[in-house]
C-alpha positions as CSV (number, residue, x, y, z in Angstrom):
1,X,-36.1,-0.6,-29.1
2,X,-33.6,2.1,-29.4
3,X,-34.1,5.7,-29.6
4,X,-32.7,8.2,-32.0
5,X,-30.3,10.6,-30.4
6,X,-31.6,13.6,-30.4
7,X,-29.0,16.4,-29.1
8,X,-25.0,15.7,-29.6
9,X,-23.9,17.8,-27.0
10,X,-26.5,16.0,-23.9
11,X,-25.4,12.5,-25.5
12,X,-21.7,13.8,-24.8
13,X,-22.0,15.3,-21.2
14,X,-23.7,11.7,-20.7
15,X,-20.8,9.6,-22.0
16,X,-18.4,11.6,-19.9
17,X,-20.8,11.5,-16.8
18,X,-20.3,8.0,-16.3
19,X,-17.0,7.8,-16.3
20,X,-14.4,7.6,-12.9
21,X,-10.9,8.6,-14.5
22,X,-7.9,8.6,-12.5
23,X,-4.8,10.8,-13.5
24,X,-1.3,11.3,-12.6
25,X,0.0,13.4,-9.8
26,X,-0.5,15.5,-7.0
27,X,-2.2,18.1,-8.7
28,X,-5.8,18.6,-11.3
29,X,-4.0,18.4,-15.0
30,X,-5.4,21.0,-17.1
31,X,-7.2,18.6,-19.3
32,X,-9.2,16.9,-16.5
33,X,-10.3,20.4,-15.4
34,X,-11.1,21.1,-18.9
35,X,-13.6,17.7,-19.2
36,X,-14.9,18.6,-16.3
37,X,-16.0,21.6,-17.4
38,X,-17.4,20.0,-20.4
39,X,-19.5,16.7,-18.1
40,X,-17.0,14.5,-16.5
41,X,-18.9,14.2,-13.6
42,X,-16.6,12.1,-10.8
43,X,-13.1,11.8,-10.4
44,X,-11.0,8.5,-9.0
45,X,-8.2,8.8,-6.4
46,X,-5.2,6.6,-6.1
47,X,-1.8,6.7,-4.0
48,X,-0.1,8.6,-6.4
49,X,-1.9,11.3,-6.2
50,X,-2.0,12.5,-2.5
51,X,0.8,13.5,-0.8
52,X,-0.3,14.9,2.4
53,X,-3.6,15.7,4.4
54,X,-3.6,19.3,3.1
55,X,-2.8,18.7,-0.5
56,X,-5.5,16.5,-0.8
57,X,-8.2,18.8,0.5
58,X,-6.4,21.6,-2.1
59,X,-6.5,19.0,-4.5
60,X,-10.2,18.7,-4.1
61,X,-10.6,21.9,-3.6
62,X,-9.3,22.6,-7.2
63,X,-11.9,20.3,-8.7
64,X,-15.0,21.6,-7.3
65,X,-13.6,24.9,-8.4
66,X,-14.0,23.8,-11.8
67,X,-17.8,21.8,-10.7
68,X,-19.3,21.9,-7.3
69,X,-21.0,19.3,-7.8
70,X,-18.2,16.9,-8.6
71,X,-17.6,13.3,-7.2
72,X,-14.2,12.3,-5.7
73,X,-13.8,9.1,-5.3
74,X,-11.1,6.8,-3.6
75,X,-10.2,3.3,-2.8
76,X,-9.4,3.3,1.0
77,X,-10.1,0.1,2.2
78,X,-8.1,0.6,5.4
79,X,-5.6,-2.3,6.2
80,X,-3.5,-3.2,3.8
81,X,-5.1,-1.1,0.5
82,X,-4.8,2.3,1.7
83,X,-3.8,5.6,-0.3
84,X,-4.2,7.9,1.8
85,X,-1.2,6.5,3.7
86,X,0.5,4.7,0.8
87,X,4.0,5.5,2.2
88,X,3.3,5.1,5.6
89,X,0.6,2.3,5.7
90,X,-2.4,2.9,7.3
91,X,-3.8,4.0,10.8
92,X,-6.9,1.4,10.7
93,X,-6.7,-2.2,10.7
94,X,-8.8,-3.8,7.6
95,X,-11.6,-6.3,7.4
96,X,-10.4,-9.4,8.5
97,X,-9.0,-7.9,12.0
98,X,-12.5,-6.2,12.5
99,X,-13.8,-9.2,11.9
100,X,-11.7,-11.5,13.8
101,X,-12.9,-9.1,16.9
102,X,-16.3,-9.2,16.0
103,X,-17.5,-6.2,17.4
104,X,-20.3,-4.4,14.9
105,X,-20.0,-0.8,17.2
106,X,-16.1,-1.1,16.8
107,X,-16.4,-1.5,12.8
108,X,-19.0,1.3,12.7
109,X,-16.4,3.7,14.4
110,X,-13.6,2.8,13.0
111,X,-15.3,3.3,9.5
112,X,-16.8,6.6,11.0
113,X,-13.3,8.2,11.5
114,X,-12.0,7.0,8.4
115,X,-14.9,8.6,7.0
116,X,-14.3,11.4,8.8
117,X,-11.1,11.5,7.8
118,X,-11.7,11.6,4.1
119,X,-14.4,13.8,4.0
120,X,-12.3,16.6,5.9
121,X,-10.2,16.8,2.5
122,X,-12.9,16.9,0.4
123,X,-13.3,12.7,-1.1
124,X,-17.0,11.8,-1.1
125,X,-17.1,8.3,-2.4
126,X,-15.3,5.7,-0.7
127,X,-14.9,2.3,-3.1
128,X,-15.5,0.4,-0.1
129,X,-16.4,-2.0,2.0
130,X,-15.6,-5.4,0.4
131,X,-18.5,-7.4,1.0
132,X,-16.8,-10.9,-0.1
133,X,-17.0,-13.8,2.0
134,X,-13.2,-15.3,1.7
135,X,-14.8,-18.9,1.7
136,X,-11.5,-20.1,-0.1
137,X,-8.5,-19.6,1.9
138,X,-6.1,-19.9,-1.0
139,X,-8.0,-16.4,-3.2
140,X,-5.0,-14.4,-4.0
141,X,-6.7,-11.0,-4.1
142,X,-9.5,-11.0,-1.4
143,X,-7.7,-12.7,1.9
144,X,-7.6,-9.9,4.9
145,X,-9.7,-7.2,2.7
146,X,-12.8,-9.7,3.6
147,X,-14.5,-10.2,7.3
148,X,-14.4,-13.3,7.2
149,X,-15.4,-16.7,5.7
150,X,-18.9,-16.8,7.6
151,X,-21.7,-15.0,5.8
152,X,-23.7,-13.9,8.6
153,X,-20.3,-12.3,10.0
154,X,-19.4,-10.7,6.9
155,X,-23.0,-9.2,6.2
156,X,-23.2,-7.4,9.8
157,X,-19.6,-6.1,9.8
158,X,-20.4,-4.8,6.0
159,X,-23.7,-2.6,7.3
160,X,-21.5,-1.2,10.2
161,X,-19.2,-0.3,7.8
162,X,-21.3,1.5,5.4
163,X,-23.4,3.3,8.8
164,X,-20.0,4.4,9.9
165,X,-19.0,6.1,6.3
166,X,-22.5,7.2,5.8
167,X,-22.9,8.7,9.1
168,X,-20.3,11.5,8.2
169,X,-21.3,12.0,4.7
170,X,-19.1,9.6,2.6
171,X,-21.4,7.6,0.2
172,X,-19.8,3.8,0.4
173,X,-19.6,1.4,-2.5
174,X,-20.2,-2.2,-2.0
175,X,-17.8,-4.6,-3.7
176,X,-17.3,-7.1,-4.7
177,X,-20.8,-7.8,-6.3
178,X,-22.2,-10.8,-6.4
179,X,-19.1,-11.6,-4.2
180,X,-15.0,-12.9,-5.1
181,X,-14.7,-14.6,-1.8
182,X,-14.7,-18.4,-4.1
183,X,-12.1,-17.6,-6.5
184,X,-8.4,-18.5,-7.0
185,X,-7.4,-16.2,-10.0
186,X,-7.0,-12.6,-9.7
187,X,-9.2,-10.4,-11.5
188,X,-6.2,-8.0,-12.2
189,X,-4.9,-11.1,-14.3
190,X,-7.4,-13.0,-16.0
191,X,-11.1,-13.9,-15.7
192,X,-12.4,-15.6,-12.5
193,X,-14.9,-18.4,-12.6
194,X,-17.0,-19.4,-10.1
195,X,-19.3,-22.4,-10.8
196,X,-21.5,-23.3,-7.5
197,X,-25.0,-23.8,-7.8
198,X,-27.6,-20.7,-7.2
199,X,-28.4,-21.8,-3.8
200,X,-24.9,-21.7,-2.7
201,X,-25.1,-18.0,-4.2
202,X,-27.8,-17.6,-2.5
203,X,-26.6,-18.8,1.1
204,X,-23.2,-17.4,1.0
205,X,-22.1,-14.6,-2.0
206,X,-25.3,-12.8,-1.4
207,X,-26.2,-12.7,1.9
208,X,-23.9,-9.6,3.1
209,X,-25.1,-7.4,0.1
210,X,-28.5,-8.0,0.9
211,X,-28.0,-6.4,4.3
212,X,-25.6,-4.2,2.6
213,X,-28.7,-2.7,-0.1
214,X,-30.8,-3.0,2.8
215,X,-28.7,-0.9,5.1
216,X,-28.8,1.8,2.4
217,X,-25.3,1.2,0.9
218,X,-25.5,4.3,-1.8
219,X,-23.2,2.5,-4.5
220,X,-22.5,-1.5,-5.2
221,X,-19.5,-2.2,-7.3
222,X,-19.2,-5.2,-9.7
223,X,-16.8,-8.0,-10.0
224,X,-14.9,-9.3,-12.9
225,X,-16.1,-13.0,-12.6
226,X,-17.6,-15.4,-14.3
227,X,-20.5,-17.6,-12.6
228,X,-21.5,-20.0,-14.4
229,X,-24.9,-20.2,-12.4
230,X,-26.0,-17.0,-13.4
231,X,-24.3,-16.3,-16.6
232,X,-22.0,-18.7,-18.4
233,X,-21.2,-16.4,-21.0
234,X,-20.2,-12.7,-19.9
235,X,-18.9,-11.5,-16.5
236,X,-20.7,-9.8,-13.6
237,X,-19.7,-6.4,-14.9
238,X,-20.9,-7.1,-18.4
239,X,-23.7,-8.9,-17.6
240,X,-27.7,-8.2,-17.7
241,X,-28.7,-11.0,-15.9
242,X,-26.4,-10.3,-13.0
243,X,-26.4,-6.2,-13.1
244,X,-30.4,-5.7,-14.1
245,X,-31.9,-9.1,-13.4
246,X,-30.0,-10.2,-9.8
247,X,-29.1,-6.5,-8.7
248,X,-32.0,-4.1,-9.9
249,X,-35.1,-6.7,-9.8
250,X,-34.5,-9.0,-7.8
251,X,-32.4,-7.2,-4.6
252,X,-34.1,-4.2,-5.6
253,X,-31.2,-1.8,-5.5
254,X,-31.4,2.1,-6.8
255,X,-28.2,3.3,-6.3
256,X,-25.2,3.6,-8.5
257,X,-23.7,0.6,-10.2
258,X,-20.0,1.4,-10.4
259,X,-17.8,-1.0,-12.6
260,X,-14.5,-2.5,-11.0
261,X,-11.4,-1.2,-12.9
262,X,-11.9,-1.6,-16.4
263,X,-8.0,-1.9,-17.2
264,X,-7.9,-5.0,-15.6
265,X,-6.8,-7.5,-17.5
266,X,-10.3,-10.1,-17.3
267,X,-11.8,-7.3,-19.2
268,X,-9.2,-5.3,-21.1
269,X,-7.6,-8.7,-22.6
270,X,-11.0,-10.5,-23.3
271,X,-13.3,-7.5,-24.5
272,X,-11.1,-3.9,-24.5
273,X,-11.9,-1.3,-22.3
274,X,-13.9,0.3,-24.8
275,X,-15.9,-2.4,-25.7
276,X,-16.3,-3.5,-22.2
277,X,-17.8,-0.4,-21.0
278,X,-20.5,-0.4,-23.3
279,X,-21.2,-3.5,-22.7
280,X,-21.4,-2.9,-19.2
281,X,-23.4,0.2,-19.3
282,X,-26.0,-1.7,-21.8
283,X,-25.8,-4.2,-18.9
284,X,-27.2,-1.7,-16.0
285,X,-23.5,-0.3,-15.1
286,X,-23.9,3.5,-14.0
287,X,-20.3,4.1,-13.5
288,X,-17.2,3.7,-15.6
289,X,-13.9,2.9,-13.2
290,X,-10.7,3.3,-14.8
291,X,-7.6,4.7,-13.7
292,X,-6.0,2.6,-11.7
293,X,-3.7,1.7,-14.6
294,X,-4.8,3.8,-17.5
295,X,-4.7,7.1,-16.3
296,X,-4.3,10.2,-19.2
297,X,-7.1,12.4,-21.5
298,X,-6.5,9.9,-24.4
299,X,-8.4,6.7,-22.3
300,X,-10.9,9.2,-21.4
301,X,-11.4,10.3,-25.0
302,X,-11.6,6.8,-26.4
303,X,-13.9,6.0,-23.6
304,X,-16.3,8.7,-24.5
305,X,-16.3,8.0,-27.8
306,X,-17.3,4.7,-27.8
307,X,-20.8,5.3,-25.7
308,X,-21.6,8.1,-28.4
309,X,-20.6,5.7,-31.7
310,X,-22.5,3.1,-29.4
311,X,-25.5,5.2,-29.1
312,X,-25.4,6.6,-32.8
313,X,-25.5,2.8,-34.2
314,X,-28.3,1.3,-31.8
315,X,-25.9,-0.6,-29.6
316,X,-26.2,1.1,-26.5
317,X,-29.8,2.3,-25.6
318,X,-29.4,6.1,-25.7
319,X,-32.0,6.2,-22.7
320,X,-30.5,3.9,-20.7
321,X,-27.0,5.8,-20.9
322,X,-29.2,8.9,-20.1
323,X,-30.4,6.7,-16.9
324,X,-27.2,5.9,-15.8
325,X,-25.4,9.8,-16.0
326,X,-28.5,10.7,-13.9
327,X,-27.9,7.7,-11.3
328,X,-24.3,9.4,-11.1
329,X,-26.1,13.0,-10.6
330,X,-28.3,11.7,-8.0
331,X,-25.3,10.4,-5.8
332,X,-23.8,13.7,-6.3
333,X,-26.8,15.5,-5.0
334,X,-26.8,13.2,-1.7
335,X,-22.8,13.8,-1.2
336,X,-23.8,17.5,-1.5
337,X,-26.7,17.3,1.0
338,X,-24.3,15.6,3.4
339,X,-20.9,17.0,2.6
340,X,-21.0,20.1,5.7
341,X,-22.2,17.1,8.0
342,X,-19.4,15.2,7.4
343,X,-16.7,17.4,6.8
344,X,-16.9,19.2,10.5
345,X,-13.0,19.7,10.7
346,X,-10.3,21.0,8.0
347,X,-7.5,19.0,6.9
348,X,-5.4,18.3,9.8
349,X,-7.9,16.6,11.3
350,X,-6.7,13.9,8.9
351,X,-3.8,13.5,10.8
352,X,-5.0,13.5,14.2
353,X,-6.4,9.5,15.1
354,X,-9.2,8.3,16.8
355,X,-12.5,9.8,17.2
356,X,-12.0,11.8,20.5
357,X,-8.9,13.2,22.2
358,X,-6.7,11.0,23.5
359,X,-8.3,7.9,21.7
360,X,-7.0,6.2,18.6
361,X,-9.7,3.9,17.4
362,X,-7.5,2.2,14.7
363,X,-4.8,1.3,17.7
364,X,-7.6,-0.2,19.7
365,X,-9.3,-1.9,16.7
366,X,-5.6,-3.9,16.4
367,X,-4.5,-4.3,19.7
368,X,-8.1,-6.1,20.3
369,X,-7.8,-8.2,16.4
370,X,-4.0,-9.6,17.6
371,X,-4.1,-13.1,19.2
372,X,-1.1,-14.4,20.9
373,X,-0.3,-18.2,21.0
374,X,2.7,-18.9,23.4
375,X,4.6,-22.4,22.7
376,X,5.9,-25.2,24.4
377,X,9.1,-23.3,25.8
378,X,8.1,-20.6,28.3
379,X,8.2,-16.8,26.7
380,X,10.3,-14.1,27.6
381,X,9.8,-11.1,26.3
382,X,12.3,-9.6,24.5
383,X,14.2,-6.6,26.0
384,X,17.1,-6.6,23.1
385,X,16.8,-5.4,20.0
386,X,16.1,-8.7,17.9
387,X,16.8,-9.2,14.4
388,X,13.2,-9.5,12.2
389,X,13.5,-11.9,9.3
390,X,10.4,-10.5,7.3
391,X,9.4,-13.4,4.7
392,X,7.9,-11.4,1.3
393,X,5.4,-12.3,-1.2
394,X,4.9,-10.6,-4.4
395,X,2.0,-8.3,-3.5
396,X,-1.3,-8.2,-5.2
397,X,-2.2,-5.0,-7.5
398,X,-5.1,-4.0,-4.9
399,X,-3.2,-3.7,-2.3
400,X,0.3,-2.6,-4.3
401,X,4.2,-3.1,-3.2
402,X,4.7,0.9,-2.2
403,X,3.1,1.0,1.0
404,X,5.5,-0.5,3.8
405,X,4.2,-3.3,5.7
406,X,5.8,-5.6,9.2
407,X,6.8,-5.0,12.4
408,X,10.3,-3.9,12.1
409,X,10.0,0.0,12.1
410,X,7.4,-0.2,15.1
411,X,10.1,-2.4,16.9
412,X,13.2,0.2,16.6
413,X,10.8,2.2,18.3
414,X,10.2,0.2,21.4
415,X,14.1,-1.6,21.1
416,X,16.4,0.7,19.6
417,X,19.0,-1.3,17.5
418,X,16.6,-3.7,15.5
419,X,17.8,-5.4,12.8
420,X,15.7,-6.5,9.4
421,X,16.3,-8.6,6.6
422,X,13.7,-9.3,4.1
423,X,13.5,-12.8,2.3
424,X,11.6,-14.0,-1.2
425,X,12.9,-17.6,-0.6
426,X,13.8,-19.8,2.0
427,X,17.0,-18.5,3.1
428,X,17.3,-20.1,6.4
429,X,21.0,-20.0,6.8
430,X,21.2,-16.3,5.3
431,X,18.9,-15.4,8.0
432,X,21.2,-17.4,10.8
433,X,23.9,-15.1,10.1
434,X,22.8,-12.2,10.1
435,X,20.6,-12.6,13.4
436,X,23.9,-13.9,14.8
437,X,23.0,-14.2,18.5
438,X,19.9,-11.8,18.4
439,X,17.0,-13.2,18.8
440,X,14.8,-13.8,15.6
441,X,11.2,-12.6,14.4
442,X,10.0,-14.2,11.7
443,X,7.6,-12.1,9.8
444,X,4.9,-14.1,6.9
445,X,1.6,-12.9,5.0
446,X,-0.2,-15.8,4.2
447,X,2.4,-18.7,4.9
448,X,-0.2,-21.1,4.0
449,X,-0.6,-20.2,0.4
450,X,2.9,-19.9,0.1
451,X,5.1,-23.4,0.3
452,X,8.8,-21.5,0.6
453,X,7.5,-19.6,3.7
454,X,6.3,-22.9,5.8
455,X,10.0,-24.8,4.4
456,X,11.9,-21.4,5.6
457,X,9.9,-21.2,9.4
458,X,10.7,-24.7,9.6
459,X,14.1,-24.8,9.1
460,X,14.4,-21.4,11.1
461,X,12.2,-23.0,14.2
462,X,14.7,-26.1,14.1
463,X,17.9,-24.2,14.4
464,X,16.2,-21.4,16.5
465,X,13.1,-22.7,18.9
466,X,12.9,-19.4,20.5
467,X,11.8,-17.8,17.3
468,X,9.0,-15.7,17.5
469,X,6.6,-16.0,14.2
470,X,4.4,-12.8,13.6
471,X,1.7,-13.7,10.4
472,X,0.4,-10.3,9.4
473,X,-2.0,-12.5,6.4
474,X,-5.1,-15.2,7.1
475,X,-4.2,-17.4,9.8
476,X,-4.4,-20.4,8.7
477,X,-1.5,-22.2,9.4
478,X,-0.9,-24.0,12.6
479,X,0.2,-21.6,15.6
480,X,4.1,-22.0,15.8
481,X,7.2,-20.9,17.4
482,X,8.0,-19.7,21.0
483,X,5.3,-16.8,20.6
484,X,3.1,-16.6,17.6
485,X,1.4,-13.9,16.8
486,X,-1.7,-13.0,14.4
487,X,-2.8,-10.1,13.3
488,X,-5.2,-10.1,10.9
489,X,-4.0,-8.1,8.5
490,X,-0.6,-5.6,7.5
491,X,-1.5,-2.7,8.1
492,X,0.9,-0.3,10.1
493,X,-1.3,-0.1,13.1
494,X,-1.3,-4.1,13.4
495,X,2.3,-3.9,13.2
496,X,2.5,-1.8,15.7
497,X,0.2,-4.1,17.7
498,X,2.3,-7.2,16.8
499,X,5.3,-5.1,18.4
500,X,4.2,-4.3,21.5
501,X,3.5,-8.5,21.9
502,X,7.0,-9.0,21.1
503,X,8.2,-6.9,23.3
504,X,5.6,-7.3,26.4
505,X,3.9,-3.5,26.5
């Protein structure tokens, strides 16, 4: 039954407390101070708005000028989607290495000082961890942002993650719910489907957000899939059954729900973003996220107005977009009960790394995730500079094409005089001459999903056998070439890692 609305300008700060705007730049546009003033109650970060340590935490600053009790929230996954070091790449290995070491008290630190590290300029709510078990190898948009493919693995990695955030007053977000480990489609793209039975669900999607809710995760955020299983006819995000049914009742969760982007294309090209977001907060959605693409007044405008119209013509319960703006306030009140806890340094603390002096947990976290596979040929390591043949995919939206990925600029540093060449197809004799008589790293992300990379290393091993092959993506393929090296994941620290193989420090 829905309720009459009763007072305009309480409906209004509602429709503008559930929403997660971004904006452009690297400083608080008049008009998002001027709606905050008026409700908007949280605030999304991306790359392009932080610059350094200390502009963030003015940044911040600025907004809780206008509203204390603001929420900033980011998407810093660590690995290979970072923004606080878009342009540099980031100082913590992602899920995938962690998980390839399988050490919980390692995750749990190394999500501490990123915690740390965001909370010292002034973010409160990290979109993160990604709870998705990466059962299928070929997913385009999961891959190294997941633990692992093993449920079990994936759930205990997941609550260290969230302890280590929580312990330092950063409120995580559990994604991808109920889990977009299974798909091959890209949620930025289309619409997902994923049609395995419940018990399957059950046994494997489930499993690490279970321990997740049960670890006290403050915020889950949903998935833009279909499962046929539990829904056949609306996506996670816009779905009762999956949000209120699966999530509330039966896991029991009483945090904030807080919606994927909703400018992604399986929601903005099947329903609209307007549409969709009532339909996801009618379906037990707290939060709205948009931003990541859309990211000006107008969208926040058109946003708004469609909860009120939705409220005013029965659509959207005007009680259950009341509950939701007050599941947002709660989860401001606990990142203001636990914002001096975890923001013990200023700023520059965000650029010192590790957790003590002298100790870099991120280094450590990808020196330990590397794994070294030495070939037929004896090894020597190198002691020229070499020439590194990095092999490029197109990158997905999550993780973005600005932020610098590979082992080239961390090999310069240990041998002067490197050389780099970056390939999109298989170019074997291109890279032949250029290497001339260097010897040659070949760099790949994911060879096994792409067929041009495994033609190119094969027709580079065959000229060259004392190629090394560094794969900064799953590794899946066969080991290969004089020395190969894995990874785990892109960011700059495994890089870095990879390097000192290649070179023997």
């Amino acid at each position: 039954m829905t309720t009459l609305v009763t007072g305009t300008d309480t409906l209004t700060r509602d429709a503008l407390t559930v929403l997660q705007p971004g904006f452009v730049g690297t400083t608080a546009p008049d008009w998002l101070l001027r709606r905050i003033g008026e409700g908007l109650s949280s605030v999304g970060l991306f790359g392009r708005n932080i610059a350094s340590p200390e502009q963030l935490a003015a940044l911040t600053a600025r907004l809780r000028a206008e509203r204390g009790d603001v929420l900033v929230a980011i998407d810093e996954e660590g690995g290979d989607v970072t923004r606080l070091e878009v342009r540099h790449g980031s100082s913590f290995p992602g899920n995938y290495a962690l998980g390839s070491v399988d050490d919980t008290g390692l995750t749990r630190d190394v999500a501490r000082e990123l915690g740390r590290r965001l909370a010292a300029c002034g973010v409160d709510l990290n979109w993160a961890p990604s709870a998705d078990v990466n059962s299928n190898p070929d997913n385009p948009v999961i891959g190294v942002r997941s633990f692992g493919a093993d449920p079990e693995l994936v759930a205990r990695h997941t609550v260290a993650y969230v302890e280590g955030l929580q312990a330092v007053g950063v409120a995580a977000c559990t994604k991808h719910f109920p889990g977009h480990g299974d798909t091959n489609v890209d949620s930025h793209h289309a619409l997902p489907r994923i049609d395995v039975d419940l018990d399957t669900l059950h046994a494997r999607e489930l499993v690490p957000f279970r321990a997740a809710i049960a670890a006290g995760t403050q915020a889950v955020m949903s998935a833009h899939i279909l499962l046929s299983a539990l829904d056949p006819h609306r996506p996670a995000t816009l779905s009762p059954r999956i949000l209120t049914g699966l999530l509330r009742q039966e896991l029991g969760f009483e945090g904030l729900i807080v919606t994927d982007g909703m400018e992604m294309r399986a929601i903005a090209s099947t329903y609209g973003i307007e549409r969709g977001s009532v339909l996801a907060i009618a379906a037990g959605a707290d939060a709205i996220c948009v931003g990541g693409g859309l990211a000006d007044e107008d969208t926040v405008l058109r946003l708004r107005d469609a909860l009120v119209d939705a409220v005013r013509t029965g659509e959207l319960p005007e009680e259950r977009l009341a509950d939701a703006a007050a599941r947002v306030r709660a989860l401001a009140s606990w990142t203001q009960a636990h914002r001096v806890r975890g923001a013990v340094s200023g700023p520059g603390a965000a650029v010192q790394e590790g957790t003590a002096p002298g100790t870099d947990i991120g280094l450590v976290a990808a020196r330990r995730a590397v794994t070294v596979t030495t070939g037929e040929r004896p090894h020597t390591p190198m002691t020229s500079a070499p020439y590194v043949a990095a092999f490029t995919p197109v990158a997905n939206i999550a993780v973005g094409d600005e932020t610098p990925w590979g082992v080239a600029a961390e090999l310069e540093r240990l041998l002067p005089g490197t050389a780099t060449g970056t390939y999109d197809e298989p170019s074997v004799d291109a890279v032949l001459a250029a290497a001339g008589e260097r010897r040659i790293v070949a760099v790949v992300r994911d060879s096994h999903r792409h067929p041009w990379m495994t033609l190119a290393l094969d027709a580079l091993l065959a000229a060259r056998p004392d190629t090394v092959v560094v794969e900064m993506g799953l590794n899946q393929a066969e080991p290969r070439g004089a020395l190969h090296i894995a990874t785990h994941g892109a960011a700059r620290v495994c890089g870095r890692a990879a390097a000192e193989a290649v070179a023997g420090v």
